[in-house]
Every structure is written in C-alpha cells, then in structure tokens.
ROFI-441880 format. One record per residue (C-alpha): z negated, x, y negated; residue number from 1. Coordinates in steps of 0.5 Angstrom, whole numbers. Example, Ala and Ser with C-alpha at 12.3 -4.5 7.8 and 13.67 -1.06 7.14 Angstrom:
BEGIN
- -16|25|9|1
- -14|27|2|2
***
This chain:
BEGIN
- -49|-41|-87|1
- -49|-46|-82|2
- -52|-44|-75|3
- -46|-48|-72|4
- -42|-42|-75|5
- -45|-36|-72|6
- -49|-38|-66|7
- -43|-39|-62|8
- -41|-32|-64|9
- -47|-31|-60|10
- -51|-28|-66|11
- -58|-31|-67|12
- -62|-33|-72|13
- -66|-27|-74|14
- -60|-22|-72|15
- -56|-28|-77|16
- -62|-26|-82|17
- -62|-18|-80|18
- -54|-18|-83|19
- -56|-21|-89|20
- -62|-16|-89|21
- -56|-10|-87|22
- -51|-14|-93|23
- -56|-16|-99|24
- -52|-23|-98|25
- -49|-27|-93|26
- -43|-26|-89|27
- -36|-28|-90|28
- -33|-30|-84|29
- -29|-24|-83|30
- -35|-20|-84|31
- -40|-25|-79|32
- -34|-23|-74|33
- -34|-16|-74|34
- -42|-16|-73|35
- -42|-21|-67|36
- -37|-17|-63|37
- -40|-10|-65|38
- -47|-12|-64|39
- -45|-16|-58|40
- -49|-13|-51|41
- -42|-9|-48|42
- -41|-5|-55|43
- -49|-5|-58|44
- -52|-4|-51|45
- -59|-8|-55|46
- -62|-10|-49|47
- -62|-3|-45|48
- -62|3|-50|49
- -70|2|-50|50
- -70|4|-43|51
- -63|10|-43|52
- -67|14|-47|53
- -72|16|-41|54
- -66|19|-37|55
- -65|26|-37|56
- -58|28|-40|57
- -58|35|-41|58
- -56|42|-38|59
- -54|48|-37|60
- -46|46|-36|61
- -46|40|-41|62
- -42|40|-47|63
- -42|32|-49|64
- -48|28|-47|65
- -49|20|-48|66
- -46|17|-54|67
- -39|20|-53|68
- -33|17|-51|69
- -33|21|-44|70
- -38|26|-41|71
- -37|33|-41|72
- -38|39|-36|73
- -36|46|-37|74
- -32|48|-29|75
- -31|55|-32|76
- -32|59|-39|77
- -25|56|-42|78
- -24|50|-38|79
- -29|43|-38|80
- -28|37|-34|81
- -29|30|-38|82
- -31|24|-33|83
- -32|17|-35|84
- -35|9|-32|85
- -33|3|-34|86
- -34|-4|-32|87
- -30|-9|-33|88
- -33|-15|-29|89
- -31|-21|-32|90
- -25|-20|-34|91
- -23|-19|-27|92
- -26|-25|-25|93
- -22|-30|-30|94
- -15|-26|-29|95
- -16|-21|-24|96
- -9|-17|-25|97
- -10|-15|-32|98
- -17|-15|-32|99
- -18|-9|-28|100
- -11|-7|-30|101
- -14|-6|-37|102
- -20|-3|-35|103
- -16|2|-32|104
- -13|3|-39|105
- -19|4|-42|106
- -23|8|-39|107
- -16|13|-39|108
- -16|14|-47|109
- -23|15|-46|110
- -21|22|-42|111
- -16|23|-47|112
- -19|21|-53|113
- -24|28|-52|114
- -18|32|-51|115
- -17|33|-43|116
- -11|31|-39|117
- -13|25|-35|118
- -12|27|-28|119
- -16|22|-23|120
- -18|15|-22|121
- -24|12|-17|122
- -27|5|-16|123
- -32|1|-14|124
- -30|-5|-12|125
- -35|-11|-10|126
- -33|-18|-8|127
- -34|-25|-5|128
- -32|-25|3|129
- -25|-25|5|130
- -26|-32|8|131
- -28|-36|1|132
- -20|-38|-2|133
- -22|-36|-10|134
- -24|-29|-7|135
- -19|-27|-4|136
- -14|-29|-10|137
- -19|-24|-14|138
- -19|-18|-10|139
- -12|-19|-9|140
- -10|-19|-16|141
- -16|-14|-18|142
- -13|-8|-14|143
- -6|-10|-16|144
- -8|-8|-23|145
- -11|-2|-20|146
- -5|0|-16|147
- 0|-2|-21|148
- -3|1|-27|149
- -5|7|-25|150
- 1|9|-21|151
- 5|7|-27|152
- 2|11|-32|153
- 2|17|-27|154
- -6|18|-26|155
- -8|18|-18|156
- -13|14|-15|157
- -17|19|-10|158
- -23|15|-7|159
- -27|9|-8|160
- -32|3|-4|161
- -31|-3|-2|162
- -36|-8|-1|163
- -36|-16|1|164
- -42|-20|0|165
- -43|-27|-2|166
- -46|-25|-9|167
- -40|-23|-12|168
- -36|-29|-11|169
- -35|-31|-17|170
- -37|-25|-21|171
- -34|-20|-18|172
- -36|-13|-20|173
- -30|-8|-22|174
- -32|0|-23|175
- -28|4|-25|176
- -28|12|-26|177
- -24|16|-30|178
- -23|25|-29|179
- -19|29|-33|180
- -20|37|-36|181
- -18|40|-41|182
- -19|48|-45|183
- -26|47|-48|184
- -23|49|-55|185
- -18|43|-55|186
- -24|38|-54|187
- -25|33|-60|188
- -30|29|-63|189
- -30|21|-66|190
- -31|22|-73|191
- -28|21|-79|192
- -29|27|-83|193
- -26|30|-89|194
- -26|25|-95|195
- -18|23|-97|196
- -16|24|-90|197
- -11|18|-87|198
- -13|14|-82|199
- -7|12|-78|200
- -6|7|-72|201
- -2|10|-65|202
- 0|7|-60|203
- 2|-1|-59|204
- 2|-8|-63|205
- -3|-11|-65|206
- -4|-18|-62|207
- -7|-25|-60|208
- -9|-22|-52|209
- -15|-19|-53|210
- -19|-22|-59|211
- -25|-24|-56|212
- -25|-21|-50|213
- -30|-15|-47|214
- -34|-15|-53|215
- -35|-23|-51|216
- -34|-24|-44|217
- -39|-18|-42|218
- -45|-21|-46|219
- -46|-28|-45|220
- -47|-32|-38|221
- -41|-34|-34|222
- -39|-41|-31|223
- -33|-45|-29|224
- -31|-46|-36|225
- -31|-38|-37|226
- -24|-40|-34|227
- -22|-42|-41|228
- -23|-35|-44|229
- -17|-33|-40|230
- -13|-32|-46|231
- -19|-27|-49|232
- -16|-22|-43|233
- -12|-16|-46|234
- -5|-14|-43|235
- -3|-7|-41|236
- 3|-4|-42|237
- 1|3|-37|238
- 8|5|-39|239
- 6|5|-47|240
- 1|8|-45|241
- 3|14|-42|242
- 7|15|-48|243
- 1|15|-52|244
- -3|20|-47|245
- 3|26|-48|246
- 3|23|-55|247
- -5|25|-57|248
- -5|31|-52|249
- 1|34|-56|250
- -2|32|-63|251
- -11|35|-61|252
- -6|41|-57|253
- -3|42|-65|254
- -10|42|-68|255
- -6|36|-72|256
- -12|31|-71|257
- -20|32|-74|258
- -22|27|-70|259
- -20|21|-65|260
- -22|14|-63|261
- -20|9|-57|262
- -19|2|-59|263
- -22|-2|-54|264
- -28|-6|-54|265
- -28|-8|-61|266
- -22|-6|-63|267
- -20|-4|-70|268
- -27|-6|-72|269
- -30|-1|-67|270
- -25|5|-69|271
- -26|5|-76|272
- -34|4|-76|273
- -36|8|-70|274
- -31|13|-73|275
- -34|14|-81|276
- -41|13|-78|277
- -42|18|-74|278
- -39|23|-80|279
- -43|18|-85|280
- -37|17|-89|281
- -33|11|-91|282
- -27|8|-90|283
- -22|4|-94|284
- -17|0|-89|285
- -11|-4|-91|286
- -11|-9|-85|287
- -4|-12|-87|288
- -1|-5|-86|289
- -3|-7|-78|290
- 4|-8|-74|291
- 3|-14|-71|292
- 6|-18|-65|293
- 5|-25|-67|294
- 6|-28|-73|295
- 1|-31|-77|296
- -5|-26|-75|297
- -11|-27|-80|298
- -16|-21|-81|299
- -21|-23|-77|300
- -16|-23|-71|301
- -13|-16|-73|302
- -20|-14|-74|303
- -22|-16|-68|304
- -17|-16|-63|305
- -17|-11|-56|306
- -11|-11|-55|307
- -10|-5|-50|308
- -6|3|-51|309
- -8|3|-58|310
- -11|10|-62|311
- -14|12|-69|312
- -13|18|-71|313
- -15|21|-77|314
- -11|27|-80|315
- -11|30|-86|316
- -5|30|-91|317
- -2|36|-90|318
- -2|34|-83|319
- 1|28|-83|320
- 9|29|-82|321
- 8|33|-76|322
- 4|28|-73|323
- 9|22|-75|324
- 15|27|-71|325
- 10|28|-66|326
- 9|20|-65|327
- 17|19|-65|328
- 19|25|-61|329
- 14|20|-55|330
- 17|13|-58|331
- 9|12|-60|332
- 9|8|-67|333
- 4|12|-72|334
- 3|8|-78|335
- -3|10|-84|336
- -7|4|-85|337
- -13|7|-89|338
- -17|13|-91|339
- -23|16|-92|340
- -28|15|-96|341
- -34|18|-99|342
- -41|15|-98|343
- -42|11|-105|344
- -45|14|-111|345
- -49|7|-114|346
- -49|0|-112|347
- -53|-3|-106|348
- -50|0|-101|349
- -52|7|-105|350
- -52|14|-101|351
- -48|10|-95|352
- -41|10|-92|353
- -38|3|-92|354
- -33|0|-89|355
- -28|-3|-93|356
- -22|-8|-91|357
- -16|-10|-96|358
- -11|-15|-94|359
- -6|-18|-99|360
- -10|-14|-104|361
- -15|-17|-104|362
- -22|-15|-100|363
- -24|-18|-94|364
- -30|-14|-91|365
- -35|-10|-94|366
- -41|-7|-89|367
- -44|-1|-88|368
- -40|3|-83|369
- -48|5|-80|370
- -49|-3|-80|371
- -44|-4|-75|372
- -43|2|-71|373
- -52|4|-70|374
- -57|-1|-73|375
- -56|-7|-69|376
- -62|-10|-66|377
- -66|-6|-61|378
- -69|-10|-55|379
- -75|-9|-51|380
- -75|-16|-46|381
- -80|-18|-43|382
- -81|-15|-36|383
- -84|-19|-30|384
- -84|-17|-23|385
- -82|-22|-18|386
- -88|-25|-15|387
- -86|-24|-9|388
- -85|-17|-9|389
- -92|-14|-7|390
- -93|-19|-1|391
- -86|-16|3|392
- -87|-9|1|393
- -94|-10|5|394
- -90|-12|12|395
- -85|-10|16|396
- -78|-12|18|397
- -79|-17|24|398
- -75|-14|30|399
- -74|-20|35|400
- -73|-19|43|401
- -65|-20|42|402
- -63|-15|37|403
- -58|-12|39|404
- -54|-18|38|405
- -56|-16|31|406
- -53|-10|33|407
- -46|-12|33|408
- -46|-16|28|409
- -48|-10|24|410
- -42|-6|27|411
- -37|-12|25|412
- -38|-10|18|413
- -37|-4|18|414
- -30|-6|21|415
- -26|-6|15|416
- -21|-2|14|417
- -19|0|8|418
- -13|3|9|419
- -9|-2|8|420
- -12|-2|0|421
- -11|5|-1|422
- -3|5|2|423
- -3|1|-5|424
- -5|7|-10|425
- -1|13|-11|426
- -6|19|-10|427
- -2|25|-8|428
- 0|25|-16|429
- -1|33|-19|430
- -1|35|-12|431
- -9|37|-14|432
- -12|32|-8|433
- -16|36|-3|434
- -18|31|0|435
- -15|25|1|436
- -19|17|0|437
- -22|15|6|438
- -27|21|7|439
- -35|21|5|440
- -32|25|-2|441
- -25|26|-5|442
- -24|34|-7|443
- -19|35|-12|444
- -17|43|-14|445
- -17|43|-22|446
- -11|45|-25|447
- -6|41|-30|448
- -1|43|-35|449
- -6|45|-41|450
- -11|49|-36|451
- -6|51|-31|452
- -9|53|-24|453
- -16|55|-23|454
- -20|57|-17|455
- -24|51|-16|456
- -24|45|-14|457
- -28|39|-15|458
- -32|33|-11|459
- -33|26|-14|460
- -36|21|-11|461
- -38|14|-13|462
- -44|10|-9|463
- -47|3|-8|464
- -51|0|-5|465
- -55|-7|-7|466
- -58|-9|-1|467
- -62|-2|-2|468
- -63|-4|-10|469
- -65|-11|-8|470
- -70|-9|-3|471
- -73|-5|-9|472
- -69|-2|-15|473
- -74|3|-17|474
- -73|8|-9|475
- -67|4|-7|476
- -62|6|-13|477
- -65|13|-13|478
- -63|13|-5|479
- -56|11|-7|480
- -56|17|-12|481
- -58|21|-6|482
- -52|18|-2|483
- -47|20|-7|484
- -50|28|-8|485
- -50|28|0|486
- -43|25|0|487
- -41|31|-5|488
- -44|35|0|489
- -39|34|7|490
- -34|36|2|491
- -38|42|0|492
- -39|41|-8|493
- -46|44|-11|494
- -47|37|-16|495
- -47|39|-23|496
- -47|32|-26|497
- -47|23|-26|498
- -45|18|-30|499
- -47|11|-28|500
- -45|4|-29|501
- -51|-1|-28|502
- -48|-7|-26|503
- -54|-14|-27|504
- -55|-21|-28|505
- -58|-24|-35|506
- -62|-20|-39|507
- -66|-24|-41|508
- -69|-26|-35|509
- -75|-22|-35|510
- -75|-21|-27|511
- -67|-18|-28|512
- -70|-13|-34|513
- -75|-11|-29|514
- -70|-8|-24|515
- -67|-5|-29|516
- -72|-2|-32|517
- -74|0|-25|518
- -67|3|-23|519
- -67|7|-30|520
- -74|10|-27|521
- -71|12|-20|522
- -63|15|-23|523
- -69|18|-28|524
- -74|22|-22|525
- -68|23|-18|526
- -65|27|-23|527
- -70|30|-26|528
- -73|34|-19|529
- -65|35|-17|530
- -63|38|-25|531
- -57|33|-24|532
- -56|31|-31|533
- -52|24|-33|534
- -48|26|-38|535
- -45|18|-39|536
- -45|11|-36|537
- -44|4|-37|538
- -49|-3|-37|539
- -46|-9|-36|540
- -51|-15|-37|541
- -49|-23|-36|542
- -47|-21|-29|543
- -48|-28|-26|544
- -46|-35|-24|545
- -48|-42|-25|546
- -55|-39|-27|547
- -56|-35|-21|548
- -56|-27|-23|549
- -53|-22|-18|550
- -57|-17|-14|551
- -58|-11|-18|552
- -52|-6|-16|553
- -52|0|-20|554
- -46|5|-18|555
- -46|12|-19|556
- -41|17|-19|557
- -43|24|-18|558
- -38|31|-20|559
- -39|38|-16|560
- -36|44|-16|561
- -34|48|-10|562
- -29|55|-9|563
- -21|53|-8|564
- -21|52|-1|565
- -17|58|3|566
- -17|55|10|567
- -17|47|12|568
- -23|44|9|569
- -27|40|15|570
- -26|33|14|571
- -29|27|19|572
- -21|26|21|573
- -21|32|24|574
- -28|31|27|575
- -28|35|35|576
- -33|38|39|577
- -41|36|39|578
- -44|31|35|579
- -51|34|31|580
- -55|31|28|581
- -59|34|22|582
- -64|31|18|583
- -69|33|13|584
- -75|29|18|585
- -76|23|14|586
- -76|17|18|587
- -71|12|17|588
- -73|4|15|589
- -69|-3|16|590
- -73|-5|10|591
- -65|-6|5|592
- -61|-5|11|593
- -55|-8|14|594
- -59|-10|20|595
- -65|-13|15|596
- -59|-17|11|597
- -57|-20|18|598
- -63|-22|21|599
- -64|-25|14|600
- -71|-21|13|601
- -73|-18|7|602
- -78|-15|8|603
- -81|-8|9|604
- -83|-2|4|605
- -76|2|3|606
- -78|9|6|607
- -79|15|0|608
- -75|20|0|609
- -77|28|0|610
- -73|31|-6|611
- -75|38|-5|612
- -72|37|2|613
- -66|34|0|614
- -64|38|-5|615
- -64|45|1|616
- -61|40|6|617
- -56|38|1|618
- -55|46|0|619
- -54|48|7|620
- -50|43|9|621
- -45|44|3|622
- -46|52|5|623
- -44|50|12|624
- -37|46|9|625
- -35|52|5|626
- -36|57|11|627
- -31|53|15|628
- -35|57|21|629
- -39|53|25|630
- -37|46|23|631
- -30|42|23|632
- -33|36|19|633
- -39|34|16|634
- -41|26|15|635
- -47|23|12|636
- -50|18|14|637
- -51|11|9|638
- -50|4|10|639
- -50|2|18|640
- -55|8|21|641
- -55|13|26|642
- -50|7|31|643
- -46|5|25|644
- -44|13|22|645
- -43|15|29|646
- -38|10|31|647
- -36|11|24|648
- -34|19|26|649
- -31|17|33|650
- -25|12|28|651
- -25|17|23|652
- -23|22|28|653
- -18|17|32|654
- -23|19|39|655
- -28|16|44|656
- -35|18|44|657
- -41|18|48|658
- -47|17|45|659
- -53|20|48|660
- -59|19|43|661
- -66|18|47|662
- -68|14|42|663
- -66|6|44|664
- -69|3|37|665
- -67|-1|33|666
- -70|3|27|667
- -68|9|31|668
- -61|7|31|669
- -60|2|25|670
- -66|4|21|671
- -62|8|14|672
- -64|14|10|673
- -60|17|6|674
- -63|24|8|675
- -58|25|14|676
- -52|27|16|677
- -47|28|23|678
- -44|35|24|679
- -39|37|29|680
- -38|43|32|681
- -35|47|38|682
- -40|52|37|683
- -47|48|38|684
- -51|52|39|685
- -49|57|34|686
- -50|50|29|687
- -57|48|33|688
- -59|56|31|689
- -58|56|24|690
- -61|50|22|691
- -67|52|26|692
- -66|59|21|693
- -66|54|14|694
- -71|50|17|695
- -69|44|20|696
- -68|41|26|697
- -62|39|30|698
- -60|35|36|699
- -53|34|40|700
- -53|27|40|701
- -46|26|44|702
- -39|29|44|703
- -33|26|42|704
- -27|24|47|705
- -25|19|52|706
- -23|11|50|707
- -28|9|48|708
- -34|9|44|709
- -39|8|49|710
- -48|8|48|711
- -52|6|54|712
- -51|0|57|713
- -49|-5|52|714
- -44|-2|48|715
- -37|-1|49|716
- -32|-2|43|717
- -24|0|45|718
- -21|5|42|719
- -21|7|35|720
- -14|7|31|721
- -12|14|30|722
- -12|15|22|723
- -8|21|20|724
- -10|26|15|725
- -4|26|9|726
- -3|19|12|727
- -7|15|6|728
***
C-alpha cells in the first residue's frame, strides 16, 4: 500500500507493517481507518502505558481500577462511587464551546456506562492570559461549554481551578471530573459476553461532526492549521443526553443489559472491538443498520465518527423487547445493529474473536477485535534529562534587594476572582453540595434516587500546579499530589482514592517523556507511602504549539470520605478569630513558585516533602474540621505562600487582617510548601495545645478584622469584598 495512504492517518511504517502482521494482508482502507484512530495516543495510550504500569492502583475500597470506563471506590458495603478525568485539550482550543461542552458529555456516559447516576462535575481549566484577544475568546467559550452543558444535562459543577499563563495560550488545557454513585450490585462491566446475544446502539444519529475527532486531535502536534479540523469536533446535545442517562440507569436498574459501552473516542469501532475483546468474543455489525444524520455516510465514516451521546448496549434475545419499550419510554433511539459472535473455530484468525463489519451484504472490515482494542504498539521513548536540570537544582533562587515589589506582583496574581465563572454553573442540583465552589475542597453529602440518603459525605478536590512540575516533575507533581490530599483535609475528608489527567507536550521528545516519566514516579512514592491508590486517569500527549511543548502539567483529583455533617461545617468564609499557623516543620522554598516565576529565576532545589508527617498533619487537621470544636476554618497553604494564603483567607472571609509574622523574608513569606495550613480559631490556645499534644507546632500569625489587610510597613491592601456562603 502507498505510504501516502496511511501516514497521514498518523500511522508509521512498522505500525503499517504490524497490521499486515495482525491481518495476514494488507488493509482495505476501511480496516486502516479503524486501526489509526484505535491505535492513535488518545485511545491506544502507546507511549505511556510502559510507565503506568508502576502506579499503585489497588486497595482495600477498590471495586474498578485502570482499564474501566470509571474507577470505582465503595462509600459503604452497598453503595460505591465512580470517579473519572478526562482531557479535552484541542478540541477546546479549535472550537471552545463544543469542544469542552463534549468533554463534559463524555466523561458523563463514563460514569453512567459503570451503572452509577452521574451526580457532579469538577474542572480544571488552564489558559493563556486574559490580555491576548484569542485567549480570551477560548476561556470564553470553554466555560460556556461547561456551563451550558452540565446545567443542561442536570449535573452540578461543585469546584475546579483556574489558571492563567503564557503556556497555554494556544493550547489551552480543559480537565474535566465526573462523580456519580451508585448500588455496588448495580455496577457493569464493557464486555460483550454471551454468544448470539444483540448489540444494540442507544441514543443519538450518527453523523460527519466527529470523524476524526479526539482520537486524532489529541495525537499529533498542534498548529495554526489545526484550525482546519474544526469540522472533526463533536456536537453535544446535553438534552439527548440526559434522556439517555435515565434510559441506561433504568435499563442496568432492570438487569436488561449484560454489558455497556460509551461511544467516544473512536466511536463505534471503539464499542465493538473494546467490548468483544474483553470477553474475548467476536462481533458480526451490520453498519448500514446505523441511523444516520447525513446522507450519503460511507462505512469508514460510520465506523469512525464520534458523534456524542451514543451507547452500545449488549443484550440478550429475551431481553430485547423490554429494552427497546424502555429506550422509547425515554424518546431514546434503540436499534439492533450486530450480534455476538463466537471466536473462530479454523482460519487465520483460529481461537480469536474477530470483529466483522457488513454493509449492503457485503464485507467491509475483518480484524481481530484483540488487534484493535489490546495489541497496539508499546513505546518505551527514549528518555533524556534537560542538560540543564542539574546546574539550577545545584543554586538558590536569587532574592534581590527589592523583593518586595516582587511581592505585589505575586499578590496581583492571586487577585482573580473567579466568581464570576462559578455564577455560570448550576452547582446546588441534588441539593447534595455541602460545600460550595470557592473553598480549598468541595463536600457533597452522598445520595441519589438509586442509593437514597446515606450518612456520609464526600470531598473532591482537583489540583495543579506546572510551576511546581516545571521546576522539577519528580517532587513537584508529588507536591500537587500533597495539596490536593491537604485540600480534602480543610473539608475534613480522610483521602481513599486519585484519578489524574496528565497533560505534556510531544512524546517524542525525549526531554518531555523525561518529565513524564518522572511525574509517574513522584504520583507513584507519594501514593504508595499514603496507601492512596489511583483508580484512573487520562494521558494527553502533543500538547504544544508551533513545536514549542508546554510545562508539564499533571492535574489530579483526589476523593475522600467523612461522617454527614451535623453542624455548620468550618469553611474559610466564615473564618473568625485568630489565625495559627501549622506545619509539618519543613522548610518552604522559592524554587516553583509564583515569586521564582516572577523574578524569571528557575533556579533552586524543590523542597522534599516528609510523607509520614503529612499523612498524621493531614489526620489531625481533618479530625480538627469534623469536630467543629476548636476551629471555624481550615485552609491550606499552596500557591502564593504564607503572604499569598493569609490574604487569601481575609478575602475569603470578607475581613481585614493584621499580620503579624516575625518572619520578614521573603522565603518565609512567599516560599511554598504544601505541608501547611491556616487554621482559625476563637479559642487559640486550646488550638496551640492540642497540636503541641499531636506533635506539632503552632503559632498565632494575626487576627482577622479591621479594613484592611495589613503586614508590617509595606503592605495595606483595601478591604476585601465580602463572599457570602450559598452565593456562589
């Protein structure tokens, strides 16, 4: 076959040469088709999964690891919570509202593909400063996509981050965390069991707006002339959508389905392979059964379209007319457009489960479903430390004479206010949302139709920080682990779980597989020493821009479990009294941070971080928030440090603050760590004693009240706007 045929699928010569190995031929064109977008980085995760494998993903809660549509973890003996992160980076970037409007879409029918009821949303948002025009029109649209779809579709956005740097100008990063719960007997699995049973498609037509979309967009490097792709990003409908969420919940709630797959990346030849792979089966499709919304579709375009809110279902014969009165009670389309094969009995393909694709009678695709869903290349890239690395871990940052107008400008970025963003976002749907976004960590209490009331409650958090990952991926990318397991502490959560979405430039750089491969390592120490599994995740490679890579920017969302609150739970807006500061004693560092960025100095070792004390730190605050006795608030200390945290708390709190710290450095003040939190307290002293009793240290650092926010001589910032709990 002509190499002009196949590489610009983004296939390569030996992955060419492996497909003719997988067939025993060459490829029709159909068949090369399915094997680019299957075996493509987004669906194939080729250049990553050599590294995965090192991350500790099980535990004692775990009930689905890696390799499902969602991880789950069990809340109680009969109630379990799924949680997913996706990426959807540059489809964002070509068309922001759809773009991050199907992300949402399809992290959902995750949730709901495993049988729990999706019941929150969370995002990560980074994007170029709000001074350059084309930034403005993607963070725009990106968080209308979020906004329209999820309030449409009747799930709540509870919490998420926003970030502004150069970076991601013209890649912007879009993250997106789905929860849902469900009964732990009503959970399902993506397999195609059962020979002769229906493969039915749910949900929307099928059409042009998403072939070659993800699969594509997220595997190969990204330019101006991306632009052009517009066309391959999907369209969501978060009205079909819901429908098809009932439609599926009612159909796993009636045990009517042996198993389930979400039609997204890949669409249809993702279903069909993925689903008769994992039960080592075979499938026979009949493609012109398809319902359609544009004339003329080919089979290739049928086959490889990502059309959004679409479901495979598999079901058996005596199940299927209840089904189909389900679907049309919901106003679902619900058709039957293949069945279950056995593996085969002689041929080439003997003892194998083979997908099979008809249209108008006749065959158009013959493969191997393992081939397609399993046995794509495995990459172990070549790995190269930046020849700089070892020369600025060896000095410190520089701290000239004027920091401290260094020092305002660390201020003014800490200035935006994101209310404005969650205004847009529903996030009180299910009346479950303890906690409201804006706070270190979101709570929500557990409960749904399907599981009714329970009396615990949840905290997500999602965290990242690329000045940290950039300064050194290995300690920075454990620290933005410890931040978000700090976070679910200031809502009083004991961590169980993490998913992450991993979020680099071009894989084939041998400097950016170094810092992916060293980001794996610290999620791994981390995670390992705090017996916090990850249950999940997402790799985005390619995320660059004219050949420039961004920072490595890891993102992770971590889940806890706490009792249901029975009193007002401690939140930084209702922050009163005296401010304490509590750390595990370790030293906090300029090295990654706002300060560093700055001044334009990258220099410095990032500090270490003593696990074995955060994991007690991160007990004791926790036991602190669920008491409700001697502190009113609880926020941890991260991006900005001591200065930028404390003034973070007196905006929280609609107050003044009048700092006192004997401490006037600027690594004192600004340096970061995320082994530190505020607390305040109306009962100081009581506070001081019982962490001297758990085995730390704190100190009165000032009291909140007055006009203004006020340190030493040099800083007075007018007061802040009151925030308002439930306003958000």
């Amino acid at each position: 076959m002509e190499s002009d045929i196949y590489r610009p699928l983004g296939l390569t010569d030996d992955e060419f040469d492996l497909i003719v190995h997988h067939l025993g031929r060459e490829p029709n064109l159909v068949e090369l088709a399915m094997f680019s977008i299957m075996w493509s980085e987004h669906c194939s995760y080729k250049s990553s999964r050599i590294h995965l494998r090192r991350l500790p993903t099980s535990g004692p809660r775990v009930i689905m690891g890696p390799g499902e549509n969602a991880g789950v973890v069990a809340a109680t003996e009969d109630i379990s919570v799924a949680l997913r992160m996706e990426s959807h980076n540059h489809p964002s970037a070509i068309e922001p509202t759809q773009g991050a409007a199907t992300g949402v879409g399809g992290i959902l029918r995750d949730i709901f593909t495993v049988g729990a009821r999706p019941i929150a949303l969370l995002d990560s948002l980074w994007m170029g400063t709000q001074d350059n025009p084309q930034s403005r029109w993607i963070f725009d649209g990106v968080v209308g996509g979020i906004s329209s779809y999820g309030n449409a579709v009747g799930v709540p956005t509870v919490g998420g981050e926003i970030h502004f740097a150069p970076p991601y100008a013209e890649n912007p990063l879009v993250n997106v965390v789905a929860v849902g719960v469900a009964r732990t007997d009503q959970l399902v699995r993506a397999v195609a069991s059962g020979i002769g049973n229906h493969v039915v498609l749910l949900g929307a037509a099928t059409g042009r707006d998403g072939i070659g979309g993800v699969s594509v967009l997220a595997s190969s490097g990204f330019d101006q002339a991306s632009a052009d792709k517009r066309p391959s990003v999907q369209v969501g409908d978060p009205f079909e959508e819901k429908k098809l969420i009932e439609a599926c919940l009612d159909l796993l709630d009636a045990k009517l389905v042996v198993g389930i797959q979400d039609l997204g990346g890949a669409g249809l030849t993702c279903a069909t392979s993925e689903t008769a792979a994992n039960a080592g089966n075979g499938m026979r499709v009949w493609v012109d059964r398809v319902p359609i919304r544009e004339a003329g579709m080919t089979p290739m375009e049928i086959l490889c379209s990502e059309s959004q809110e679409r479901m495979l279902a598999i079901v058996t014969p005596d199940n299927l007319a209840a089904v189909l009165e389900i679907c049309a009670k919901q106003e679902v389309l619900a058709t039957v457009i293949g069945e279950v094969a056995p593996p085969d009995e002689d041929g080439p393909y003997a003892g194998r489960g083979v997908l099979r694709a008809y249209f108008d009678g006749a065959m158009v695709a013959e493969i191997p479903a393992s081939a397609l869903a399993d046995e794509a290349p495995l990459y172990e890239r070549p790995l190269r430390e930046p020849n700089d690395f070892r020369l600025r871990v060896q000095r410190e940052v520089d701290v000239p004479a004027d920091w401290r107008e260094i020092a305002r400008g660390v201020l003014e970025t800490l200035t935006f206010d994101p209310e404005a963003i969650y205004r847009r976002y529903d996030h009180m749907l299910f009346r479950n949302t303890l906690v409201t976004p804006g706070a270190d960590a979101s709570l929500l209490a557990i409960r749904a139709p399907e599981v009714g009331s329970t009396d615990l409650a949840m905290g997500l958090a999602v965290d990242g920080n690329q000045l940290w990952s950039r300064s050194d991926p290995r300690r920075g990318t454990l620290a933005v682990v410890a931040e978000s397991l700090a976070n679910l502490a200031c809502v009083g959560a004991t961590p169980v779980a993490i998913v992450d979405c991993l979020n680099f430039g071009n894989p084939e750089h041998p400097e950016v597989m170094w810092q992916f491969s060293e980001a794996i390592d610290g999620i791994t120490e981390i995670c390992t020493v705090l017996g916090v599994p990850v249950i999940g995740g997402n790799v985005s490679f390619y995320n660059e821009a004219h050949g420039i890579d961004i920072d490595p920017t890891p993102v992770v969302s971590t889940i806890g479990f706490r009792p249901l609150p029975a009193h007002a739970i401690p939140d930084a807006r209702l922050a009163r009294g005296s401010v304490v500061l509590v750390t595990t004693g370790e030293t906090p560092s300029l090295t990654g941070s706002v300060f560093a960025a700055i001044a334009g100095d990258q220099g410095g070792a990032f500090p270490t971080i003593d696990l074995e004390r955060l994991r007690h730190l991160l007990s004791v605050v926790a036991s602190l928030v669920v008491a409700d006795e001697l502190i009113n608030a609880a926020h941890n200390l991260g991006a900005g440090g001591l200065l930028g945290g404390a003034i973070r708390l007196a905006q929280l709190a609609g107050q003044g603050l009048e700092l006192e710290y004997p401490d006037a450095s600027a690594e004192a003040l600004l340096g970061e760590h995320p082994s530190r939190f505020l607390l305040t307290t109306e009962v100081p002293q009581a506070l001081l004693a019982h962490l001297s009793q758990e085995g730390f240290e704190g100190v009165v650092i000032g009291e909140l009240g007055g006009e203004k926010i006020v340190y030493e001589d040099w800083l007075s910032l007018d007061p802040p706007r009151r925030h308002p709990i439930g306003a958000r």
